[in-house]
C-alpha atoms as an extended CHARMM CRD file, in Angstrom:
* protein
*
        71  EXT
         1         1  UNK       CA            -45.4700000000      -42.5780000000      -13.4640000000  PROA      1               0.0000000000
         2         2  UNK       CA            -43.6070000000      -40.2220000000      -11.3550000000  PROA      2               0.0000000000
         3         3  UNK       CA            -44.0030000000      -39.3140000000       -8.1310000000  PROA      3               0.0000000000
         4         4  UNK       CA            -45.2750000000      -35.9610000000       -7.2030000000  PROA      4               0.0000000000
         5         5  UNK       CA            -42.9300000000      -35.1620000000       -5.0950000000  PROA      5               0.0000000000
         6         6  UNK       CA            -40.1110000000      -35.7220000000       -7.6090000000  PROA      6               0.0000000000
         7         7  UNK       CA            -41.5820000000      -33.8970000000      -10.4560000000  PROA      7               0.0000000000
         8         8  UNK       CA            -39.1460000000      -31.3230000000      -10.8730000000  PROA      8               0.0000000000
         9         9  UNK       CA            -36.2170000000      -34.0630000000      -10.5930000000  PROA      9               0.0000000000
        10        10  UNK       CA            -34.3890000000      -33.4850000000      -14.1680000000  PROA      10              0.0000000000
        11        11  UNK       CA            -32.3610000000      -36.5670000000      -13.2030000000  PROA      11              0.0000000000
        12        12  UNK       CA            -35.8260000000      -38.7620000000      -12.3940000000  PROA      12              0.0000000000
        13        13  UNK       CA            -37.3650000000      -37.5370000000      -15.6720000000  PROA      13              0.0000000000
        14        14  UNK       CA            -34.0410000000      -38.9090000000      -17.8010000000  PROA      14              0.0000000000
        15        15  UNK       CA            -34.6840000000      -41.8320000000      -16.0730000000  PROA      15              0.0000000000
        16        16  UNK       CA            -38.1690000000      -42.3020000000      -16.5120000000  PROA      16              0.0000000000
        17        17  UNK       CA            -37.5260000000      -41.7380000000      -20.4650000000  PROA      17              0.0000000000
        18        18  UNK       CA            -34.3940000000      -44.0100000000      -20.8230000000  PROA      18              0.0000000000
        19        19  UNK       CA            -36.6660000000      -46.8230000000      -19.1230000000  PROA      19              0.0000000000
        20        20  UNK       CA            -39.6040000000      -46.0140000000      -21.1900000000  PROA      20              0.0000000000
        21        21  UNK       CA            -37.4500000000      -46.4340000000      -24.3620000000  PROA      21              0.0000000000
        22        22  UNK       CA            -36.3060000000      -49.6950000000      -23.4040000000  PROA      22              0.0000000000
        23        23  UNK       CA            -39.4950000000      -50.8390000000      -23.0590000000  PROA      23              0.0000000000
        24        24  UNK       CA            -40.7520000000      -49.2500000000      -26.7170000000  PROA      24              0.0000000000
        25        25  UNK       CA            -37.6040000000      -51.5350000000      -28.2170000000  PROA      25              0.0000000000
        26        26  UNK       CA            -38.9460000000      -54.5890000000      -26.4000000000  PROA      26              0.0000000000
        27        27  UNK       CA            -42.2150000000      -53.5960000000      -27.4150000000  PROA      27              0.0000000000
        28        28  UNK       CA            -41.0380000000      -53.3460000000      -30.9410000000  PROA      28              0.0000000000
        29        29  UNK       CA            -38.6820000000      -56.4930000000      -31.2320000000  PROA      29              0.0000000000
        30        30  UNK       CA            -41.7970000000      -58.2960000000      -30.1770000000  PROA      30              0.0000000000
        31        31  UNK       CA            -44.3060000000      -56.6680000000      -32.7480000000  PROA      31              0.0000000000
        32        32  UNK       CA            -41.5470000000      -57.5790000000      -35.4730000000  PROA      32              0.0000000000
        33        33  UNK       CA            -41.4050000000      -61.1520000000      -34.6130000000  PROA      33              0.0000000000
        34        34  UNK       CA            -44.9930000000      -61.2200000000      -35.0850000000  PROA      34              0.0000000000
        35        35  UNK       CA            -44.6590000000      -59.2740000000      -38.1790000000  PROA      35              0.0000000000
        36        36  UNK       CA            -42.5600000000      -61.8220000000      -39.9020000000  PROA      36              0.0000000000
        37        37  UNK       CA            -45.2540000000      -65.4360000000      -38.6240000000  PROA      37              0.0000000000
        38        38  UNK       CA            -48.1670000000      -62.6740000000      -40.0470000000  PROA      38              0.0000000000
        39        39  UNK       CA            -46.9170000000      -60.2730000000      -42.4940000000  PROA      39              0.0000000000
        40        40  UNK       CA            -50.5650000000      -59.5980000000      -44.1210000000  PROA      40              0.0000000000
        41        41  UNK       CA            -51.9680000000      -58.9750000000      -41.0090000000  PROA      41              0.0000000000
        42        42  UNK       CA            -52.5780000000      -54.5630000000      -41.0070000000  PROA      42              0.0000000000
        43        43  UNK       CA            -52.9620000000      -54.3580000000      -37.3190000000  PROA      43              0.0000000000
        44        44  UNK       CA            -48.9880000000      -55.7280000000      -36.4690000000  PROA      44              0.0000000000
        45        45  UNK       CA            -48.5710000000      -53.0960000000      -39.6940000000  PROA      45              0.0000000000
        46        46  UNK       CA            -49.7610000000      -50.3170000000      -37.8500000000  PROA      46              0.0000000000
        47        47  UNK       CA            -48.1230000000      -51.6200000000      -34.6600000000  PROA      47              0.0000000000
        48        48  UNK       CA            -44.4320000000      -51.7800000000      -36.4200000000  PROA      48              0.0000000000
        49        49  UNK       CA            -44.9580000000      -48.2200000000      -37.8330000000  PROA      49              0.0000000000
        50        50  UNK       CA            -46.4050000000      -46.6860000000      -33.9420000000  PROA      50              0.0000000000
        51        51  UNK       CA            -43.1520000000      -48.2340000000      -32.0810000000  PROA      51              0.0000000000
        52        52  UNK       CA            -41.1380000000      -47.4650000000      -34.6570000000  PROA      52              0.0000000000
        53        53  UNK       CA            -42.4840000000      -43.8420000000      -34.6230000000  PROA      53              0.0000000000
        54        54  UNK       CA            -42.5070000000      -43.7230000000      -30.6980000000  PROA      54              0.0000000000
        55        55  UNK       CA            -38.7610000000      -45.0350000000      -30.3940000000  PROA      55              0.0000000000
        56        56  UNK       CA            -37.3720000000      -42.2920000000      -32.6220000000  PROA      56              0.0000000000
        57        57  UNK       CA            -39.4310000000      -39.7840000000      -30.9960000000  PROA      57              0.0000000000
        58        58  UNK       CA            -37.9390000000      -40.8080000000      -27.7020000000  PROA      58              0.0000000000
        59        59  UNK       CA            -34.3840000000      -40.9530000000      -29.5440000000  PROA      59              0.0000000000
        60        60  UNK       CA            -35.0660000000      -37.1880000000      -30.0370000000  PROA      60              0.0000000000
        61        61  UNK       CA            -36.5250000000      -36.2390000000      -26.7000000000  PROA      61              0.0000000000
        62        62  UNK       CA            -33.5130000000      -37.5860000000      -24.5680000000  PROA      62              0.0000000000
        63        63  UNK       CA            -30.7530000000      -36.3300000000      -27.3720000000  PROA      63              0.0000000000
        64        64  UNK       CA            -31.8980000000      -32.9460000000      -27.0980000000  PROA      64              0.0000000000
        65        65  UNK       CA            -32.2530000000      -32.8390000000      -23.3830000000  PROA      65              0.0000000000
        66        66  UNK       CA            -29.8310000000      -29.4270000000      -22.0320000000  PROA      66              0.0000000000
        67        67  UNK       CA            -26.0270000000      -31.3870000000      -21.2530000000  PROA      67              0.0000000000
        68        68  UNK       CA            -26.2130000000      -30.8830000000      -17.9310000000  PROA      68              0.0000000000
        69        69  UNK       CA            -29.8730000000      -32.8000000000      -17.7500000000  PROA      69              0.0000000000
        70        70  UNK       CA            -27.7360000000      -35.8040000000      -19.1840000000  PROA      70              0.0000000000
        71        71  UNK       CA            -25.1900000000      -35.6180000000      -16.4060000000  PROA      71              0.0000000000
């Protein structure tokens, strides 16, 4: 979470959402692995698709951030 006090911090949020996608693609490489010991198993299924689904969402949010929030 952020801190109140930097809230407003464009640089802080960028931050926040680059570390938050490196942690989906962890999240994801894991849930593959899985994947391939269970591949009948729904739940990893469902898993795969959510990260998969959350990565490319957070692809989007930080490639359409204004240029100078990127700076």
């Amino acid at each position: 979470p952020i801190h109140p006090r930097l809230r407003n911090n464009r640089e802080v949020h960028l931050d926040y959402l680059k570390h938050l996608k490196e942690s989906v693609e962890t999240l994801r490489e894991i849930v593959e692995e899985a994947k391939v010991e269970r591949p009948l198993d729904r739940s990893l299924a469902s898993a795969c698709l959510y990260t998969k689904h959350s990565q490319e969402l957070l692809e989007y949010v930080i490639g359409t951030c204004p240029k100078d929030f990127n700076k």
